[in-house]
C-alpha positions as CSV (number, residue, x, y, z in Angstrom):
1,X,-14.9,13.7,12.4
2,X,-11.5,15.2,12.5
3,X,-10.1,17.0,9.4
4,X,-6.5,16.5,8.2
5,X,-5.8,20.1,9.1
6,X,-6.4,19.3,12.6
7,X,-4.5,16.0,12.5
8,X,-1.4,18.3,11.4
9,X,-2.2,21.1,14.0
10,X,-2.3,17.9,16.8
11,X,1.3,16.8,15.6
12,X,2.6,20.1,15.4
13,X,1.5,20.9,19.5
14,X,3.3,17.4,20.0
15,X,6.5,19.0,18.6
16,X,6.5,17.4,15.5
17,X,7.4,19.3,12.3
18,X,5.0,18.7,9.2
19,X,5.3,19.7,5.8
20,X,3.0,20.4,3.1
21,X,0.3,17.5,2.0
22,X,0.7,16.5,-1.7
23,X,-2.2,16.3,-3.2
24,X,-0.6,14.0,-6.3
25,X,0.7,11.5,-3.6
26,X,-1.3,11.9,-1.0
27,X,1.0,11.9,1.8
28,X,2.4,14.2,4.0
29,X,6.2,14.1,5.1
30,X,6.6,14.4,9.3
31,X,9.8,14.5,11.3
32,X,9.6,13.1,14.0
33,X,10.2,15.0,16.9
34,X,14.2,14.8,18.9
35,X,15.7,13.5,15.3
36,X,16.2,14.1,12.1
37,X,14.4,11.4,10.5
38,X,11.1,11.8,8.9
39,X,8.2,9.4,7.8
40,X,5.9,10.2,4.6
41,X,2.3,9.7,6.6
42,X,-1.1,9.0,4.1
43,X,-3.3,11.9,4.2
44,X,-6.9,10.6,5.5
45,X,-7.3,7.7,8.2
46,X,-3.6,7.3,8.8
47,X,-2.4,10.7,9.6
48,X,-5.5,11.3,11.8
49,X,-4.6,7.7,13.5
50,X,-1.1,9.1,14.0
51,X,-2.2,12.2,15.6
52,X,-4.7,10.1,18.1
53,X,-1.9,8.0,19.0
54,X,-3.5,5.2,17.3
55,X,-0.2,4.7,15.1
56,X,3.5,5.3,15.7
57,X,5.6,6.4,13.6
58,X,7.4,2.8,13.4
59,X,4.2,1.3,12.4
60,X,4.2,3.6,9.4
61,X,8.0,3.0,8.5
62,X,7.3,-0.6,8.6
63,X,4.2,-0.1,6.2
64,X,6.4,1.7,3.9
65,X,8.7,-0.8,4.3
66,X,6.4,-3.4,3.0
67,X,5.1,-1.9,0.5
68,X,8.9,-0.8,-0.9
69,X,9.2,-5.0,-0.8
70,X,5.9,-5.3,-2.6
71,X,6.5,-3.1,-5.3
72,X,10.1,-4.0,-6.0
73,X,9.0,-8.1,-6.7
């Protein structure tokens, strides 16, 4: 089973800059790599999905974007 510290070392030898996890919101900001925009990735099964290339990172913008639309109604 991978560990979330080997999800982040994966994304960081694709070229993609990661930040600290929070442990109070469990997420993980990543910028994605050629830009300046970043996506806040869930610590656990989605970060290690992203770094298997199970995810991209506009499936996770579009899950935040739902959930932005869920919690505003």
């Amino acid at each position: 089973m991978m560990k979330d510290a080997d999800a982040l070392d994966i994304l960081r030898a694709q070229g993609c800059a990661v930040g600290t996890p929070d442990v109070h919101t469990g997420r993980v900001r990543v910028w994605i790599r050629g830009s300046d925009e970043a996506v806040d990735v869930e610590i656990g099964r989605e970060l290690h999905e992203l770094a298997e290339g199970k995810l991209s990172f506009e499936d996770i913008r579009a899950r935040r974007e739902d959930e932005t639309v869920v919690g505003t109604e």
